[in-house]
C-alpha positions as CSV (number, residue, x, y, z in Angstrom):
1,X,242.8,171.4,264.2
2,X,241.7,168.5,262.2
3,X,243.5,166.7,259.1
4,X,240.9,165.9,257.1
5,X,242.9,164.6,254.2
6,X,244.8,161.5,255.3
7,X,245.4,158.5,253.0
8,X,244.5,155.3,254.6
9,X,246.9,152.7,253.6
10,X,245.7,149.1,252.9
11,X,247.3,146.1,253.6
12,X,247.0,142.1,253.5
13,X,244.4,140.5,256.1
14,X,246.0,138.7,259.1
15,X,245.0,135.3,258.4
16,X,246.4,135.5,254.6
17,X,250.2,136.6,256.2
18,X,250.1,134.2,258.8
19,X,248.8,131.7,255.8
20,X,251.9,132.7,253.4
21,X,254.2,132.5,256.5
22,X,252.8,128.8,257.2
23,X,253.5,128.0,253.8
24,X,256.9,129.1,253.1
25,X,258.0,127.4,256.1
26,X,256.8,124.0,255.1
27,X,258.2,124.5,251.7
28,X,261.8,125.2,253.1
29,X,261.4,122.1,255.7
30,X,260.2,119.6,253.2
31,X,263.5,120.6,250.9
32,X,265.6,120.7,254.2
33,X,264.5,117.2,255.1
34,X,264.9,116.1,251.6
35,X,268.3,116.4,251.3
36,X,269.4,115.6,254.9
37,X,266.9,112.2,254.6
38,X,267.9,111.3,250.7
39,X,264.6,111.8,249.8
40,X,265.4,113.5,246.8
41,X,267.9,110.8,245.7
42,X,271.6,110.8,245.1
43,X,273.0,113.4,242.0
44,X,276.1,110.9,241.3
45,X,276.3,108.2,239.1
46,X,277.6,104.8,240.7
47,X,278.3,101.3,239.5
48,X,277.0,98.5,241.4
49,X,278.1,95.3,240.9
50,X,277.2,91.6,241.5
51,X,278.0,88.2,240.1
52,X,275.1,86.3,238.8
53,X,276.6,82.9,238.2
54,X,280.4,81.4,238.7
55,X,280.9,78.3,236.6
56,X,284.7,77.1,237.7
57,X,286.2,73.3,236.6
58,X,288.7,71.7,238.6
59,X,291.6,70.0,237.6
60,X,295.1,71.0,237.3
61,X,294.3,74.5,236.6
62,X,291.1,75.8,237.7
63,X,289.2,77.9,235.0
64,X,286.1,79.1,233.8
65,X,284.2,81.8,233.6
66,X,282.4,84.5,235.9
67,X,279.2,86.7,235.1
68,X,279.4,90.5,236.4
69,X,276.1,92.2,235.7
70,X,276.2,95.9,236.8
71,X,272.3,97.6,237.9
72,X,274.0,101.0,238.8
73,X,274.3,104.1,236.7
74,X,278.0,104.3,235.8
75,X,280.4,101.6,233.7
76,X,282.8,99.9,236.1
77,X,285.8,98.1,235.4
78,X,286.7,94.6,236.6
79,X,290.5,94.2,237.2
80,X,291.6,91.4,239.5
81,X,290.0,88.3,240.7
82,X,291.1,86.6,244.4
83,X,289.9,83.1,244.8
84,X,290.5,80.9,248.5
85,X,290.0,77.1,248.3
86,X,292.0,74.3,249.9
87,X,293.4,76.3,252.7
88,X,295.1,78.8,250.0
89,X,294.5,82.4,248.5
90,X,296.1,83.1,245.0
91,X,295.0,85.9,242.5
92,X,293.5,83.9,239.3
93,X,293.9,86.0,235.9
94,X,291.7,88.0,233.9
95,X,291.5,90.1,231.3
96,X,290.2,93.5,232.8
97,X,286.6,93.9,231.4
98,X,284.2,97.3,231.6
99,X,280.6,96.1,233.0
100,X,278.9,98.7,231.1
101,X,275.6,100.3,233.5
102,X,272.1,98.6,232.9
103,X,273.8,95.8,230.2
104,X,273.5,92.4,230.5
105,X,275.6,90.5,233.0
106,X,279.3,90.4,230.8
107,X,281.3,86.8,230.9
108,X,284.6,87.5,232.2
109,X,286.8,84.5,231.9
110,X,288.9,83.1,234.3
111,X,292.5,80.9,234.6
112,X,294.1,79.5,237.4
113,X,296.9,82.4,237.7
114,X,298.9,82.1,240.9
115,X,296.7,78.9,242.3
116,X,299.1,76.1,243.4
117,X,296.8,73.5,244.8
118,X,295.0,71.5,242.6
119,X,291.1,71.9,243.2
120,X,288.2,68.6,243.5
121,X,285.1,68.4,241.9
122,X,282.4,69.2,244.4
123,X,284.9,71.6,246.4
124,X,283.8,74.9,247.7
125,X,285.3,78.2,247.1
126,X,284.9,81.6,248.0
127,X,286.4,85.0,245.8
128,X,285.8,88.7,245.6
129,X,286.4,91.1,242.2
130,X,287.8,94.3,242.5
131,X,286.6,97.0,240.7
132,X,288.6,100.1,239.1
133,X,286.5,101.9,241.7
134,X,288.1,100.1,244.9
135,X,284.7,97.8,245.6
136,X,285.1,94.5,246.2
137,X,282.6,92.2,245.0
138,X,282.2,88.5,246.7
139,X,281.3,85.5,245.7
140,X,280.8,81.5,246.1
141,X,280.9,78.5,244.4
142,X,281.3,74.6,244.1
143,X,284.2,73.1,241.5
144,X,282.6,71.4,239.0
């Protein structure tokens, strides 16, 4: 006995599965490997911070003013200052200041605070701001 009427199903070639399969596996290792390698970049916002010039007088009371400028994507606040010079570490004072993202570098001024020893011209310091986020940006200078 012969079947004379069966229906001959058609399917894809091959070489166009094994071409699909190729394909969908590169897709999902390129996005694998771009978010284990960073390639796709970061979906926070952060500050980031540096100071762009420190302009400090000495004297009795050091003070003077410090530039913040802030290139991330997020405002940050200054909110203490710590400066070390002449074998001593005191917090100075300022006003807490927001370094708005992308804006120009904000002055933030500066007043001698808890500093006890009278600083020289042409004396080197060193200092770090803290941030409202915990980050702790350093810096130098020379007493002018």
């Amino acid at each position: 006995m012969q079947i004379t009427n069966v229906k001959r199903r058609k399917a894809i070639s091959p070489v166009i599965a094994t071409v699909i399969l190729i394909a969908i596996t590169l897709i999902a290792a390129i996005a694998i490997a771009g978010f284990v390698f960073g390639l796709f970049g970061s979906f926070t916002s952060t500050a980031t911070l540096s100071v762009s010039s420190v302009s400090l007088a000495s004297g009795a009371a050091p003070a003077g003013t410090i530039y913040v400028q802030n290139t991330g994507t997020a405002n940050a606040k200054v909110s203490a200052i710590t400066l070390t010079y002449g074998g001593q570490t005191c917090a100075a004072s300022i006003t807490p200041t927001t370094v708005s993202a992308g804006a120009a570098a904000v002055s933030i001024p500066v007043t001698a605070g808890s500093c006890t020893v009278v600083p020289t011209a042409g004396e080197q310091f060193t200092g770090s701001l803290s941030a409202s986020n915990g980050g702790q940006i350093p810096f130098t200078g020379t007493f002018s």
